[in-house]
C-alpha positions in Angstrom: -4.3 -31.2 10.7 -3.2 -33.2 14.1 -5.6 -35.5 15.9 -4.4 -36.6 19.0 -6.8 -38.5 22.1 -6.1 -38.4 25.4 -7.5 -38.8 28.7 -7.9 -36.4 31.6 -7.1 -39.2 34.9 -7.5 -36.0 37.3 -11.3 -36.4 36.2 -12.1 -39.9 37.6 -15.7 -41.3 38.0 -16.9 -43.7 41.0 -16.1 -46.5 38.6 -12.7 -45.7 38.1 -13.1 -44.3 34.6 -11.8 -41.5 33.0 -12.9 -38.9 30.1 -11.7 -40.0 26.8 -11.1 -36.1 24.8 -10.0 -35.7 21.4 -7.4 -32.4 20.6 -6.8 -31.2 17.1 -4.8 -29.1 15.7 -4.0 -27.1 12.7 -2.6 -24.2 11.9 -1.2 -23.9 15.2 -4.5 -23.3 16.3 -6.2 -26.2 18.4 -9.9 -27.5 19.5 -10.7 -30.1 22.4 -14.0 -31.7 22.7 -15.2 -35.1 24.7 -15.8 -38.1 22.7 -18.5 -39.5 25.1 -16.2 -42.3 26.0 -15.1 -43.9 29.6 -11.3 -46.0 30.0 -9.6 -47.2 32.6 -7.0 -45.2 32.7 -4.6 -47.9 33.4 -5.4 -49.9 29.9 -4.5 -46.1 27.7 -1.5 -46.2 25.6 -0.9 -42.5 24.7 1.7 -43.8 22.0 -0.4 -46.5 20.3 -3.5 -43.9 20.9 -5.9 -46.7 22.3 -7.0 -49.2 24.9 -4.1 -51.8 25.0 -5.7 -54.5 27.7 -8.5 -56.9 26.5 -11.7 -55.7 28.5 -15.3 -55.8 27.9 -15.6 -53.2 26.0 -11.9 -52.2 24.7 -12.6 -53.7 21.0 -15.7 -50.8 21.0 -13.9 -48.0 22.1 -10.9 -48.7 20.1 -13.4 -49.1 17.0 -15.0 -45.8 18.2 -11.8 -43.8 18.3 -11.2 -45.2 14.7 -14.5 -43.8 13.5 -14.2 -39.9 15.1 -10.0 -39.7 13.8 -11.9 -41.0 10.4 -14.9 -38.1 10.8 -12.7 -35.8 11.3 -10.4 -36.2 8.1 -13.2 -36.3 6.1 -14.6 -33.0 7.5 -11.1 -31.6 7.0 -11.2 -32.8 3.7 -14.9 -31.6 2.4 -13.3 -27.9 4.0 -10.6 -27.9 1.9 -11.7 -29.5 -1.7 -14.5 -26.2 -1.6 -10.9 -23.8 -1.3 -12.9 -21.9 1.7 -11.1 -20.3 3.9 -11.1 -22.0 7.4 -10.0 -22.7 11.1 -9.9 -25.2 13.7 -13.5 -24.6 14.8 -14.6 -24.8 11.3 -13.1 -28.2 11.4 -15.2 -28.9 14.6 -18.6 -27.3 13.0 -18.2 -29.6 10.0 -17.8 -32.9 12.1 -21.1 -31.8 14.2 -22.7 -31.6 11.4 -23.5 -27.7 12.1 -23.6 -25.4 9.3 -20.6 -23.2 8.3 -21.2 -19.5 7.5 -19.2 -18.2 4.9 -16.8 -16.3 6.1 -14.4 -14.3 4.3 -10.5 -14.9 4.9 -7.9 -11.3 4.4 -6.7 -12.3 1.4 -10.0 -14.1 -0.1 -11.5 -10.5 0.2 -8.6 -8.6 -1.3 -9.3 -10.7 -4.1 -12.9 -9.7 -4.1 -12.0 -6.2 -3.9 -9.3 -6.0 -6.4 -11.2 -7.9 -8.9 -13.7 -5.1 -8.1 -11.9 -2.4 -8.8 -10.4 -4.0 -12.2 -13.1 -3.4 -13.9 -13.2 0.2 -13.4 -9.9 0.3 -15.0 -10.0 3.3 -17.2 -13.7 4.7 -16.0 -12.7 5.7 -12.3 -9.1 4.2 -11.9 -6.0 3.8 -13.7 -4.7 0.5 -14.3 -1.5 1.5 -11.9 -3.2 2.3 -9.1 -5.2 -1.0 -9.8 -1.6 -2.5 -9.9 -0.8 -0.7 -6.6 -3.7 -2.5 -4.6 -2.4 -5.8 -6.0 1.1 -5.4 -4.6 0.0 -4.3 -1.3 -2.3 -7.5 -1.2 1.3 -9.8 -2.2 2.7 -7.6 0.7 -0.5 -9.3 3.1 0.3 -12.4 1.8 3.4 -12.7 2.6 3.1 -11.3 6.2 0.4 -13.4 7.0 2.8 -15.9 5.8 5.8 -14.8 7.5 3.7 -13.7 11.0 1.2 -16.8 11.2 2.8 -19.7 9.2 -1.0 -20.0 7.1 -1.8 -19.1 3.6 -4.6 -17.0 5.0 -6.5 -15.6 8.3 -9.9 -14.7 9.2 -11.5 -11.3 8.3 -13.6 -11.1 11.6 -10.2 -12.0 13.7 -8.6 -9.1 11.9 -8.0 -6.6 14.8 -5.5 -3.8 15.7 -2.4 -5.6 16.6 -2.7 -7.0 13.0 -2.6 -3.3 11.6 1.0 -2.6 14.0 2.3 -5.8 13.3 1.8 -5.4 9.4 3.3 -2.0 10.0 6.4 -3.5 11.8 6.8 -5.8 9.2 6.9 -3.3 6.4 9.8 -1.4 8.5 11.7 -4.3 9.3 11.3 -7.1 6.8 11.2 -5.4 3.5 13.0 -1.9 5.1 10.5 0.6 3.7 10.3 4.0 4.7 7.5 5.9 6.6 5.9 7.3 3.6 5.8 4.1 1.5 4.4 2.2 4.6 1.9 4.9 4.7 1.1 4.3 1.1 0.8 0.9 1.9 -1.1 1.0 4.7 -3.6 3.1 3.1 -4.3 1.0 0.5 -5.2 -1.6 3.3 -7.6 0.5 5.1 -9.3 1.4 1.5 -10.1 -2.6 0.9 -11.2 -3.1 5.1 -13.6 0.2 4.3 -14.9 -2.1 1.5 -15.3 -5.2 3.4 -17.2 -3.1 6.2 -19.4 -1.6 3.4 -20.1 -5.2 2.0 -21.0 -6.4 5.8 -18.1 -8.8 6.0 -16.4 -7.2 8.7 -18.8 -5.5 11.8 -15.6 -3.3 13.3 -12.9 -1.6 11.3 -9.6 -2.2 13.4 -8.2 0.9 11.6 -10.6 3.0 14.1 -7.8 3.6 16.5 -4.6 3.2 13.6 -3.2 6.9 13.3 -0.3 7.4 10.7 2.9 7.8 11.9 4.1 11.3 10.0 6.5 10.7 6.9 9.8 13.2 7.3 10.6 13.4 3.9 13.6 16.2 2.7 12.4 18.3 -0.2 14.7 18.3 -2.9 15.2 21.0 -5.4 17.3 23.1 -7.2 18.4 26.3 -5.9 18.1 29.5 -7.6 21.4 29.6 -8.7 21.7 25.8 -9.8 18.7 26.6 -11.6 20.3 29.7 -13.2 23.4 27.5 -13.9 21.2 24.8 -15.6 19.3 27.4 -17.9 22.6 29.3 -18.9 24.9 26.3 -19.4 26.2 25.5 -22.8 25.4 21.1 -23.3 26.6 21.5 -27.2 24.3 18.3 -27.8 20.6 18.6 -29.4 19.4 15.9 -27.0 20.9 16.8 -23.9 19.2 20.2 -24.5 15.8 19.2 -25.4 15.9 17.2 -22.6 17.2 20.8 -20.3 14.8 22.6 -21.9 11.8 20.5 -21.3 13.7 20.4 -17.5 13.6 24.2 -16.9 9.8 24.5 -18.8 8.4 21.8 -16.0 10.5 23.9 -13.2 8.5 27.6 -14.1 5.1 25.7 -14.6 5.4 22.0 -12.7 3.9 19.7 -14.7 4.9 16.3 -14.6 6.1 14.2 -16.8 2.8 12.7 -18.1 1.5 15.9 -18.0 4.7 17.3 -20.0 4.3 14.8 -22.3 0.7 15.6 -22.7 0.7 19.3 -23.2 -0.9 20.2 -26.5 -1.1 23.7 -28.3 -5.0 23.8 -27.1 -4.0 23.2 -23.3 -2.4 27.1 -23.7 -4.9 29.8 -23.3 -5.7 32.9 -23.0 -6.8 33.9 -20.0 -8.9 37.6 -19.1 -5.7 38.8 -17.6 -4.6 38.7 -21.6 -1.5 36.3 -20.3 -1.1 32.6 -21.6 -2.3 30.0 -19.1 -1.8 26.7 -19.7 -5.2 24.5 -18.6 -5.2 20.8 -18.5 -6.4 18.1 -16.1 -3.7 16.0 -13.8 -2.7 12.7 -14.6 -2.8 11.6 -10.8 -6.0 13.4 -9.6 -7.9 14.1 -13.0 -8.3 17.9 -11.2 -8.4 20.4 -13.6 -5.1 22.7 -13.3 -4.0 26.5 -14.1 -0.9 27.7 -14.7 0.4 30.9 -15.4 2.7 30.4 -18.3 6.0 32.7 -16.7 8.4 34.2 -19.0 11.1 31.6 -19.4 8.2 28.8 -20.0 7.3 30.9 -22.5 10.5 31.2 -24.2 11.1 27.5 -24.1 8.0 27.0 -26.2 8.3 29.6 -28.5 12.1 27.9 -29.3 10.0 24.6 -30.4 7.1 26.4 -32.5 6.4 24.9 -35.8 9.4 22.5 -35.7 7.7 19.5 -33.7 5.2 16.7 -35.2 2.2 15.0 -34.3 1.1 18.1 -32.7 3.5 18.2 -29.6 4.7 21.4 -28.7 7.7 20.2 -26.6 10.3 17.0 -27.1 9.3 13.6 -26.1 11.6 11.3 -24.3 10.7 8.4 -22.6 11.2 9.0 -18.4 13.6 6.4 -18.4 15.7 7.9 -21.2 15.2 11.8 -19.7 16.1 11.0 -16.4 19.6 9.2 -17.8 20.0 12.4 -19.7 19.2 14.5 -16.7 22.2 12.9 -14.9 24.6 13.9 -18.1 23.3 17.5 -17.5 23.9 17.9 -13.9 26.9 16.2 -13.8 27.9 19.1 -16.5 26.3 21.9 -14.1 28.2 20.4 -11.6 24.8 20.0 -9.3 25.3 17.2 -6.9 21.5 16.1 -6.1 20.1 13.4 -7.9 18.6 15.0 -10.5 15.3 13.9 -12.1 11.9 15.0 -13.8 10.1 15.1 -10.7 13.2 17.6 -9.1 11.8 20.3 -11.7 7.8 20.3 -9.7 9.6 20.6 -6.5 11.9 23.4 -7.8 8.7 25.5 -9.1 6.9 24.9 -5.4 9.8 26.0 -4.0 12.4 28.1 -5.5 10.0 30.0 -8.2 7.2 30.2 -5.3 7.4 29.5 -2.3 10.7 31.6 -2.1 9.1 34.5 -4.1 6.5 34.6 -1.1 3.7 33.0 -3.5 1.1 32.2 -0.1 0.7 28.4 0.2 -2.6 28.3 -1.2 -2.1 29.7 -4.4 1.1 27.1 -4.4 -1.6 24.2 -3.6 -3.9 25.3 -6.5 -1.1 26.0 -9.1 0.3 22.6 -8.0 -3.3 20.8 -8.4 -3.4 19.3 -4.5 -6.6 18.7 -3.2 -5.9 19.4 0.0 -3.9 22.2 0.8 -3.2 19.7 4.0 -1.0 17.8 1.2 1.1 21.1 0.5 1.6 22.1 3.5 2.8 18.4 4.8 5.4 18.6 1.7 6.7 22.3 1.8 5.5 23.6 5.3 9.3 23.0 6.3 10.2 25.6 3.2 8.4 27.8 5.0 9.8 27.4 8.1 13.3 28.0 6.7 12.1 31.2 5.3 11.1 32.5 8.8 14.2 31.5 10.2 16.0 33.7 7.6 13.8 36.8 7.5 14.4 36.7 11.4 18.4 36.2 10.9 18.0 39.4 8.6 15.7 41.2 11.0 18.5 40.7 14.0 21.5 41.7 12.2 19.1 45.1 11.6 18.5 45.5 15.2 
C-alpha cells in the first residue's frame, strides 16, 4: 500500500491556507480523504511529504501527518494478518474505525464451494468432477492474476465484463477451444449459483452470459472402415482383444468405464426374448438399455467361460487400449485418430443414425439426458443424410 499527502492550492481559504488530503493506494486501486489540516501552501514539500518552513504550527502538522501515514499501516496491517480478502476502502473503514463486513473475495468462495462439494465425494459426485471444479478455480486465479495484477477480487464487484473477459482469456492465453471454454465456464456459473444461494452475491452476472455454440466435427468410422476393422486378420492375441472389445463398444456404445464394468448380470433378458444389456452410466449414473445386436453378441460369446474375476470382456488399461488402437488402424489403414471413445460415436452414427434409428431412440440408447445434447452432437449427421437422400431424389427426377 502507497500513502502519499498532498494539497489542493486551487482550494484556498481567506487565510491563505490550503486543504491538506491524504491518497492511498493499493492494488492499483486508490482512496482520498481530508486529513482536517490547513498549510500554507508555500511551506509544502511534496518530495519530503511535509511542512519545510518553521511556522507556528508546522512541528504539529508535521507530527500529525506522522500519526495518520502510521494509522494507516496499522489498519493495513490488522487487514491483512486476519488473511480477509480486501480493498482500498476496506483500508479506509479500518482507519475510521467503522466496522468491516465480511465480504467474500472470487477465489475465497471457490474455496468454500469446492471444499463443499469434497465431501460429497462418492455420495453425489465423483472425485473427477470434484477435480474439475478445482482446475477451473486455478484457471480464476491465474486470470485474476494475469487481468488485475491481485491475488484476489471482490465477489459483489464480480459483473459481466468479468464473465467476457475470463472467456477471452481462456481463447487467447491458454488457446482453448469453444467447447472446453464452455466446460469451463460452466463450472464457474455452477459455484456463482452457489454463492447467490448462500447470499454472498445479490446479482448473478451470468444473467445475460449466453454460450457461444461449440462446432465440434464428429468423428467415426465409416461403414466400410468399420467392416475392414471387424474382418482384418491382427495375428496378435492382444491387438485383437483389444479389436474386439473396439467393435463390441461400436454396436452397443458403452464407454470405456462402462466396458470395463460390464458384468454377466448387466445382460438380460428382455420381453422381446432378445439380450439387453442394463447398467447405469459412469458420467450421469442414468440407467441405460441396450439392445445387444448380433456382432456384440458374437464378440461375447468368443470370451464365454475363458475370462476371470467375473469379466466377460478383456481388460486393458485406456492408456494401454488406446496405444493398441493406433497399432490396429495403422493395420486397417484408417487414417483418423483412433480411440475408445471413436467406437460410441461410430454406434450413434454409422450403426444408427445412418440406419434411420430417429434421434430419440439414439438419445435414450446413448443415455443423454437431454435429447438437446444429441442433437447438438449428431444433428449435423442428420443434415448430411438429407443432403444425400435429396442428391438421390434429383438424379431420380
Amino acid at each position: 500500500m502507497k500513502t502519499l499527502f498532498l494539497i489542493k492550492k486551487q482550494k484556498v481559504n481567506k487565510a491563505g491556507l490550503t486543504p491538506v488530503m491524504c491518497r492511498i493506494t493499493y492494488e492499483k486501486s486508490r482512496k482520498q480523504f481530508s486529513t482536517g489540516l490547513f498549510i500554507n501552501p508555500d511551506y509544502w514539500s511534496k518530495e519530503k511529504q511535509k511542512v519545510i518552513e518553521s511556522t507556528e504550527n508546522s512541528e504539529y502538522i508535521n507530527t500529525q501527518l506522522s500519526l495518520i501515514k502510521q494509522k494507516l499501516g496499522q489498519a493495513f496491517l490488522l487487514l491483512q494478518i486476519q488473511q480477509k480478502n480486501f480493498d482500498v476502502e476496506d483500508v479506509l473503514k479500518s482507519y475510521n474505525g467503522e466496522e468491516i463486513k465480511k465480504e467474500y473475495g472470487v477465489l475465497s468462495a471457490y474455496k468454500e464451494h469446492n471444499d463443499y462439494y469434497q465431501k460429497l465425494i462418492g455420495k453425489d459426485i465423483k472425485e473427477v468432477s470434484w477435480q474439475k471444479f478445482e482446475n477451473t478455480k486455478g484457471h480464476l486465479q491465474e486470470f485474476i492474476k494475469w487481468k488485475f495484477q491481485q491475488r484476489d477480487i471482490k465477489l459483489n464487484k464480480l459483473k459481466y465484463q468479468f464473465i467476457k473477459d475470463f472467456e477471452y482469456y481462456l481463447r487467447t492465453e491458454k488457446e482453448m477451444q469453444q467447447s472446453t471454454i464452455n466446460k469451463t465456464l460452466q463450472r464457474f456459473k455452477k459455484m456463482i449459483n452457489f454463492a447467490v444461494a448462500q447470499d454472498y452475491l445479490d446479482k448473478n452476472p451470468f444473467l445475460m452470459h449466453k454460450p457461444k455454440p461449440a462446432k465440434k466435427e464428429v468423428v467415426y468410422l465409416t461403414k466400410t472402415e468399420l467392416s475392414r476393422l471387424q474382418e482384418k486378420e491382427l495375428g496378435n492375441k492382444r491387438l485383437e482383444e483389444v479389436r474386439d472389445c473396439f467393435v463390441f463398444c461400436c454396436y452397443t456404445g458403452l464407454a470405456f468405464k462402462e466396458m470395463t464394468n460390464l458384468r454377466k448380470n448387466h445382460i438380460v433378458q428382455g420381453e422381446d426374448g432378445r439380450n439387453w444389456i442394463k447398467m447405469k452410466r459412469q458420467k450421469t449414473g442414468k440407467s441405460i438399455s441396450i439392445p445387444l445386436l448380433p456382432v456384440a453378441q458374437k464378440v461375447l460369446e468368443k470370451y464365454d467361460g475363458i475370462l476371470i474375476q467375473g469379466k466377460i470382456l478383456p481388460s486393458k488399461t485406456n492408456a494401454h487400449f488406446n496405444a493398441y488402437l493406433k497399432e490396429i488402424a495403422d493395420l486397417c489403414d484408417i487414417k483418423i485418430n483412433l480411440t475408445h471413445h471413436i467406437a460410441r460415436k461410430t454406434f450413434a452414427t454409422t450403426v444408427l443414425l445412418l440406419n434411420d434409428v430417429p434421434m430419440e431412440v439414439v438419445s435414450k440408447l446413448l443415455g443423454h439426458s437431454r435429447i438437446t445434447i444429441t442433437q447438438a452432437h449428431y444433428g449435423q449427421i442428420l443434415q448430411e443424410k438429407v443432403v444425400s437422400e435429396v442428391d438421390k431424389l434429383m438424379e431420380k427426377l
